[in-house]
C-alpha positions as CSV (number, residue, x, y, z in Angstrom):
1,X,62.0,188.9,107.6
2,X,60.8,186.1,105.1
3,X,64.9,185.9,104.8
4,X,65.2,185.0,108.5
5,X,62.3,182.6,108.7
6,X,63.8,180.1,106.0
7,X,67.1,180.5,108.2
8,X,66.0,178.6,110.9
9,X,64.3,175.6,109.3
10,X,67.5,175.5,107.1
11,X,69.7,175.2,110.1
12,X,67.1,172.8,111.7
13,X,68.4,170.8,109.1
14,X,71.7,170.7,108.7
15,X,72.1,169.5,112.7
16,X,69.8,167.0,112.0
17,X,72.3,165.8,109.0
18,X,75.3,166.4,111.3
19,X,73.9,164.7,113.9
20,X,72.6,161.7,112.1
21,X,76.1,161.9,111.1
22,X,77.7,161.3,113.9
23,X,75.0,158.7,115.3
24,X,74.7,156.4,112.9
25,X,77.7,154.9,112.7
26,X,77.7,154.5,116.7
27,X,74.1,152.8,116.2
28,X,75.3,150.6,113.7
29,X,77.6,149.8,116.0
30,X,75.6,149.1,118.7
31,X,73.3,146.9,116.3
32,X,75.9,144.6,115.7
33,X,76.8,144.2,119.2
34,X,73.2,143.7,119.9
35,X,73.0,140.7,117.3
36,X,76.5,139.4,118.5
37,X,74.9,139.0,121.8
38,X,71.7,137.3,120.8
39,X,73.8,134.8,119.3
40,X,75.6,134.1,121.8
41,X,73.1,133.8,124.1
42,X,71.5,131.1,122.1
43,X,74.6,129.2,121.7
44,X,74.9,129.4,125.6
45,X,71.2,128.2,125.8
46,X,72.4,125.5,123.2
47,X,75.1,124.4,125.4
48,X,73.4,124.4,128.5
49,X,71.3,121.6,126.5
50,X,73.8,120.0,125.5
51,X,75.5,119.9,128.8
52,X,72.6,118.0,129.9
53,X,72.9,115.9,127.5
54,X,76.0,114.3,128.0
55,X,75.3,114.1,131.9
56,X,72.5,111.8,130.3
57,X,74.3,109.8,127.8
58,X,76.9,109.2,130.9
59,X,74.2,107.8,133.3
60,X,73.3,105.5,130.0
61,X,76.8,104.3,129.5
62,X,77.0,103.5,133.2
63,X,73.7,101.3,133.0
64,X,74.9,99.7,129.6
65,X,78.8,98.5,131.0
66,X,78.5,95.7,129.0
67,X,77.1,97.0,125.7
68,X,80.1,99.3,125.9
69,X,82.9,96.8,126.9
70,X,81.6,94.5,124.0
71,X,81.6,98.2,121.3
72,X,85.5,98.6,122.7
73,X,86.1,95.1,121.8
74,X,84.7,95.0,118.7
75,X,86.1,98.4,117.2
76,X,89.2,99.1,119.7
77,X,91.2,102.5,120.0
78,X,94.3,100.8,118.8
79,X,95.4,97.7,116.7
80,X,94.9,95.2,119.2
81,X,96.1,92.7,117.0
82,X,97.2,90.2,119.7
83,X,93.0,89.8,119.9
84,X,92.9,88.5,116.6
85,X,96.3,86.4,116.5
86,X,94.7,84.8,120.3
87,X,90.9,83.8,118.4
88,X,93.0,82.3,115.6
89,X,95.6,80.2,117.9
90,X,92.4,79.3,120.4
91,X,90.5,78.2,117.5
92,X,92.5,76.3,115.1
93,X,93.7,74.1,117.8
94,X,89.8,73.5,119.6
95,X,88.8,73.0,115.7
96,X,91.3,69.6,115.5
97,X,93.7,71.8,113.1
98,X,97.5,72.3,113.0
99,X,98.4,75.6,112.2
100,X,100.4,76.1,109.3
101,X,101.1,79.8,109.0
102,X,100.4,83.5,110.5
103,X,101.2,86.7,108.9
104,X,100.4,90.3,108.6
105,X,99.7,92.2,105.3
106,X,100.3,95.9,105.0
107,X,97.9,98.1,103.3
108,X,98.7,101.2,101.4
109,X,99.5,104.3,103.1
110,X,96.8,106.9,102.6
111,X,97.0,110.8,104.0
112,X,94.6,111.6,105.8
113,X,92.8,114.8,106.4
114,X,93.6,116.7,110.0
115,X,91.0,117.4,112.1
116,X,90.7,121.1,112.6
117,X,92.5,122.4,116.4
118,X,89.3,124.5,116.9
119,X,86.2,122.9,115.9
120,X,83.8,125.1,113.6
121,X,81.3,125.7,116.5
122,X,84.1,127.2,118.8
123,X,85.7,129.7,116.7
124,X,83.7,132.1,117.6
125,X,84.3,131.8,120.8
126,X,88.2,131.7,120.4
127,X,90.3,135.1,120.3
128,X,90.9,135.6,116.8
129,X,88.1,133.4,115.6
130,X,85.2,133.7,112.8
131,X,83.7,137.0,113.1
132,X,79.8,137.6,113.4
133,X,79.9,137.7,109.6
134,X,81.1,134.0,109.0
135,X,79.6,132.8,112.3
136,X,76.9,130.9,110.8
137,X,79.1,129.7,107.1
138,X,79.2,125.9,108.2
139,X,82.7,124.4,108.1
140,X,83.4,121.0,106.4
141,X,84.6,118.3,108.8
142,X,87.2,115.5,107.7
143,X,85.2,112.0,107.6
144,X,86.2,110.0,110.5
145,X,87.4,106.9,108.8
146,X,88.2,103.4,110.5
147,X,91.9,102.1,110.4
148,X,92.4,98.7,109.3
149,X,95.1,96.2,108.9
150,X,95.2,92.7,107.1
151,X,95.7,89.1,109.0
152,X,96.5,85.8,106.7
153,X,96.4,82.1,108.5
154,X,96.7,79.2,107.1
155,X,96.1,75.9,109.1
156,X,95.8,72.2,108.2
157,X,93.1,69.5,108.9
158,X,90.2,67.7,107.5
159,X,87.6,69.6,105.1
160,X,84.6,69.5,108.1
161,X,86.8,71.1,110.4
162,X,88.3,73.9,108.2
163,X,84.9,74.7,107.2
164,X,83.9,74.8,110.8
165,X,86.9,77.0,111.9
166,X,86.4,79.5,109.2
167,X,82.8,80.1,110.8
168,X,83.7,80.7,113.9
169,X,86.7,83.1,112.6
170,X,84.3,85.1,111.0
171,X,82.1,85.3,114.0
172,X,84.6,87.0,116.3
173,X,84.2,90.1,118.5
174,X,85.8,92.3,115.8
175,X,85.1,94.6,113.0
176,X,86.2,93.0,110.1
177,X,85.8,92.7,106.0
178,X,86.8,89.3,104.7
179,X,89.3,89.2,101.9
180,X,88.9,85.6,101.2
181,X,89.0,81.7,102.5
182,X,90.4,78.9,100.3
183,X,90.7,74.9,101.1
184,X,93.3,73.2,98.6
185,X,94.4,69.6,98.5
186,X,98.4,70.4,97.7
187,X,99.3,66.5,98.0
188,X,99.8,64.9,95.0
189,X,100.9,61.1,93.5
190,X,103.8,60.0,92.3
191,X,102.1,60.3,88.4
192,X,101.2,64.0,89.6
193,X,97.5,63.4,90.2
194,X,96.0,65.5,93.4
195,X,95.7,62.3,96.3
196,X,92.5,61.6,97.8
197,X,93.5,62.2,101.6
198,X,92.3,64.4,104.9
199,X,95.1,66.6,104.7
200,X,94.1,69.8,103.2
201,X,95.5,73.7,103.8
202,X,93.0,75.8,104.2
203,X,93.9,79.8,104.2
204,X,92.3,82.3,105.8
205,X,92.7,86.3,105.2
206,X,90.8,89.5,106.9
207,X,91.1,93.1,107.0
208,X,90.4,94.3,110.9
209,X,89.1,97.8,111.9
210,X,90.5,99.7,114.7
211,X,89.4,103.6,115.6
212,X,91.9,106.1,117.7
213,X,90.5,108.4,119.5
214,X,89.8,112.2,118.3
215,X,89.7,114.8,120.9
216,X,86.7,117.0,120.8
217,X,87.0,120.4,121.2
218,X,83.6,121.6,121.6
219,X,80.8,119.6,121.4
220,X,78.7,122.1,119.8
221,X,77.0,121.4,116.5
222,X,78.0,117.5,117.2
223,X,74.8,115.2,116.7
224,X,76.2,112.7,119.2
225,X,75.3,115.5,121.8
226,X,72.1,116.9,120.5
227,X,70.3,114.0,122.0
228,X,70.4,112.6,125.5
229,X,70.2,108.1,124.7
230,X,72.4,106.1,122.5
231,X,70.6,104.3,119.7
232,X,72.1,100.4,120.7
233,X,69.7,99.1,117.8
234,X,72.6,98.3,115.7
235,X,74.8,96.6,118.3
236,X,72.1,94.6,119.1
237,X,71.5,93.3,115.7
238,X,75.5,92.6,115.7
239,X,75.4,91.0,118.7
240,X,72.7,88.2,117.7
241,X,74.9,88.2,114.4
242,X,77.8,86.9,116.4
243,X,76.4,84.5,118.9
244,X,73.9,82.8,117.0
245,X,75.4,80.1,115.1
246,X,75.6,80.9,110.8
247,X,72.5,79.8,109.1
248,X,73.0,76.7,106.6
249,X,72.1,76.7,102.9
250,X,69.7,74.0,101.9
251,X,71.5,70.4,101.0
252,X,71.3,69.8,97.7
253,X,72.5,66.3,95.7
254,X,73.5,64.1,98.8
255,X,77.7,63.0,98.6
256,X,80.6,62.8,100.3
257,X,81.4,65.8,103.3
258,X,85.1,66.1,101.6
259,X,84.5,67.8,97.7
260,X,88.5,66.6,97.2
261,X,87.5,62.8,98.4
């Protein structure tokens, strides 16, 4: 009797192990899918936002035609260097100076990194993507870096105008990193002294900034989309750079305009 009584809470048990057994893994299971969906669920919310977002940044660029013609202009999708080589012809001439010389300067060939075919925040959505594991490790990007090529002029003319043609080269509608300028006097006398005359060479040499254009695969986890304006602060600031005329540095001792007269 006592024999039969233990019997039944031992078999009470062992289903209970069985069973658990059996369920657990099925709940675990079920778990996983749970939290699989609550993710994605917030990354649909997330892109909903975001959605939104670049309706709004759309409606901006429409309104702001001209801050965006003059960004194209100023850091374009290709070379473009027919924009630089027409500012250097217009200006050397309107400046009362002959030009002397054009040229472009290759730079050294770097690789560059690829941009990933899937970004990081669409994996998971991709057949054969990041599992809900590795969902949330954050991918590293490549930089996006801006292209560049060099330009070298060299033109002719009078000290004043040289200077004045080398401030207005270096106010230009383009992205671009100054190398250096030089004036020179190359005329000499017949007992090899450097001639006081008009005539000088002045050179002129740039490095200009182009960007292609990167598609975007998903615009998830991309800060240009997590807000719904464009910040036009800093083209602003360029923008007075350009067309206000280059402040002048205080005269000092008073003498001729031509340093080589």
């Amino acid at each position: 009797m006592r024999l039969k009584m233990l019997l039944f809470p031992f078999f009470v048990v062992v289903i209970l192990i069985l069973g658990i057994g059996y369920i657990k893994p099925d709940f675990d299971t079920v778990m996983e899918k749970n939290a699989e969906i609550s993710d994605r669920q917030s990354k649909a919310a997330d892109m909903d936002g975001i959605v939104a977002n670049i309706k709004s940044l759309n409606n901006v660029l429409d309104t702001e035609q001209k801050t965006e013609q003059f960004i194209y202009r100023y850091l374009p999708k290709t070379l473009s260097q027919e924009q630089v080589i027409d500012a250097f012809n217009f200006l050397a001439p309107r400046s009362g100076l002959a030009i002397s010389k054009m040229e472009f300067k290759p730079l050294p060939v770097a690789k560059e990194a690829e941009a990933p075919l899937i970004a990081p925040a669409a994996k998971s959505f991709v057949a054969g993507g990041r599992t809900l594991a590795d969902s949330n490790v954050p991918d590293v990007a490549p930089p996006i870096t801006v292209k560049t090529f060099v330009f070298k002029g060299t033109v002719i003319g009078s000290y004043t105008n040289i200077k004045a043609f080398f401030d207005q080269m270096a106010q230009i509608e383009r992205f671009q990193q100054i190398h250096f300028f030089s004036i020179e006097n190359l005329e000499k006398t017949e007992a090899g002294k450097v001639a006081v005359t008009d005539r000088l060479t002045g050179t002129f040499e740039a490095e200009y900034g182009y960007l292609p254009p990167r598609p975007i695969v998903s615009a998830l986890e991309n800060p240009i989309f997590s807000q719904s304006k464009f910040n036009f602060s800093n083209v602003n600031t360029l923008l007075s750079k350009i067309t206000n005329s280059m402040s002048t540095l205080e005269k000092g001792e008073t003498g001729k305009p031509n340093p080589f007269q």
